[in-house]
C-alpha positions, 0 to 999 in steps of 0.5 A: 811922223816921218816917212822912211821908205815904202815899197812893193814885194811879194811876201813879207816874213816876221822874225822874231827878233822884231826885223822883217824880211822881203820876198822879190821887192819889186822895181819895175812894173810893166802892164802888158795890156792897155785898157780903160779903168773906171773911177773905183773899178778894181783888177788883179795884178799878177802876180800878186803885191804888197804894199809895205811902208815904214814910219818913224815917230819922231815924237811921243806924241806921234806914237799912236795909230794914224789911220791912211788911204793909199791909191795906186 
């Protein structure tokens, strides 16, 4: 598998020509308030993201679901 481009957004739209479309891609972000995070605890960001990531399947045998952990 090879890793095109991953990216943050606010919405993501299907067309039905098989494209997509992304709402506000982000390139920045900035916290406005420092804090301590414990291992595993979690809080919202406003306002909220997603995260989208494009791969290619440079082989037919890479052609099948491919399981990952992203950690922000």
């Amino acid at each position: 598998m090879r890793h095109d481009w991953t990216l943050l957004c606010s919405n993501v739209r299907f067309t039905q020509f098989g494209t997509i479309g992304l709402d506000k891609v982000f390139n920045r972000i900035e916290l406005s308030e420092a804090r301590q995070v414990a291992v595993g605890e979690s809080f919202p960001l406003v306002p909220p993201f997603l995260l989208v990531s494009h791969w290619t399947a440079e082989f037919i045998s890479d052609r099948r679901i491919h399981p990952v952990l992203i950690q922000l």
